[in-house]
Phi, psi and omega in degrees: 000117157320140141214175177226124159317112172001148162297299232298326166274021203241343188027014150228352188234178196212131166321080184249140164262008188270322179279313212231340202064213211266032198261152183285138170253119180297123166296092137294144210250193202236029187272181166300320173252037175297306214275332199277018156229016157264343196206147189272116150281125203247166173291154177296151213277136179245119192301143177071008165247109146332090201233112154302126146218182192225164157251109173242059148177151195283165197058045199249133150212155211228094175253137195223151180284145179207103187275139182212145180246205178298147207055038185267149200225110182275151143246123168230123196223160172254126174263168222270302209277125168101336202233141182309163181273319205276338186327120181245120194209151187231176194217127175233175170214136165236151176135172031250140217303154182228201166281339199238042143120211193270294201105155191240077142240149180263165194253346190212153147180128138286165189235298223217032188279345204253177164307141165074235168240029163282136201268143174228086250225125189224145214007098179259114154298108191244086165329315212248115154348139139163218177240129191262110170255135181237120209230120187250128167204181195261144195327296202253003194071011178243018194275152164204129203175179165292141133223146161271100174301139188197125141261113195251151193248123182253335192237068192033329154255081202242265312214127168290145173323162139264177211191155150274140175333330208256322188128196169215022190218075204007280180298338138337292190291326179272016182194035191285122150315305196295265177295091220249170194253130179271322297111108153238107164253116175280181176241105205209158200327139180130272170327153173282113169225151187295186168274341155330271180292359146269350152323292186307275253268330178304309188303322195248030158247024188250000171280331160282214228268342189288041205268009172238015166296128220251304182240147189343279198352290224292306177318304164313319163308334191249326209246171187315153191033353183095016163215158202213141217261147176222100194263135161234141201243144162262135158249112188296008189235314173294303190091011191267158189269176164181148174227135192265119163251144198206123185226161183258140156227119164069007189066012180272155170259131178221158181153199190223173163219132187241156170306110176315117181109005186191160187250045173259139212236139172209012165186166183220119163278087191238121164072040190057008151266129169272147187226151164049040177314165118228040184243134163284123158268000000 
């Protein structure tokens, strides 16, 4: 006989009979990092590759990401080969990701469609592009054993084009579904900055036409009105950080985007076109 732990014991998860019938559920929150505080996060699910994990411990969920683009219509399953034989495991899907998180209903969930009690959500139609989250856990939250995760592409294309994460536009990277901005600070002569962010501010005022400016001063001094905007960006499906330093020259916008914490370039804002991505989208 099934049973499921109280609400009143699970404090970061939840009873949804909306979702799951009595099955323990993750509370995803409506924040930006809501899954990553609820669910151990994995690299994203690659259609036709296999990802082994396991469950040890109670209150366990295993969430993995999954981009698709419009009208792909998936299977996502646990296999019979790779999964504990006793494995009571459940499947949710949330999404599609926005600024304002997973969202918190699942949009999909299956218990017991697959072998055994394994879950199987077999051709799920996803109407909108985007990023997917996909979330594996056990009936009552105490199951514990291996399982193998699998995404199968039902409707011949399922994988969004690829692309960089960012756009190929300004206004694209500032107004990113995906990437959402944490932080806007301007800056102007003066202000207290680390050797970081003069590092940062030199290198990326050298993407205009100032390509000889050695220090902040000088740099504040060549771009419009005298200040430069400093962004901090999330990518909400990934967890990586990034900081946008951005500036006017001649009234065109320029800069760069770095790694958080480094002066490694992973875009180039020259004239409002991005260039030169090494970020996927």
């Amino acid at each position: 006989m099934r049973r499921t732990l109280g609400c009143t014991l699970l404090f970061a998860l939840a009873c949804d009979s909306a979702d799951g019938g009595d099955a323990v559920s993750p509370a995803l929150g409506s924040g930006k990092a809501d899954a990553a505080d609820h669910v151990t996060m994995h690299d994203a699910l690659a259609f036709g590759a296999d990802r082994d994990e396991r469950f040890t411990e109670d209150l366990q969920f295993h969430g993995y990401p999954l981009a698709v683009r419009e009208g792909a219509v998936v299977t996502l399953e646990l296999t019979h080969a790779g999964s504990a034989a006793k494995l009571d495991a459940t499947l949710f899907v949330y999404g599609p990701h926005t600024n304002a998180g997973w969202g918190t209903d699942a949009i999909a969930f299956d218990d017991d469609s697959g072998w055994g009690r394994l879950p199987r959500l077999r051709a799920l139609e996803l109407d909108d592009a985007g990023d997917y989250l996909v979330v594996v856990g056990t009936h009552d939250a105490r199951g514990r054993g291996r399982f193998r995760m699998r995404a199968a592409c039902e409707s011949g294309e399922c994988a969004p084009p690829t692309g960089c994460v960012f756009g190929t536009m300004l206004v694209e990277l500032l107004e990113n579904p995906r990437v959402a901005i944490e932080s806007h600070v301007v800056l102007h002569a003066g202000d207290a900055i680390d050797a970081l962010r003069e590092a940062q501010i030199v290198d990326a005022v050298h993407e205009s036409a100032h390509d000889d400016v050695t220090t902040a001063a000088e740099a504040f001094d060549r771009v419009d009105g005298g200040e430069i905007n400093v962004y901090t960006l999330h990518d909400g499906v990934s967890g990586r950080r990034f900081t946008f330093i951005e500036f006017g020259a001649g009234d065109n916008s320029f800069g760069r985007v770095y790694d958080e914490g480094t002066t490694t370039v992973v875009v180039r804002d020259h004239d409002t076109d991005l260039l030169d991505c090494t970020v996927a989208g």
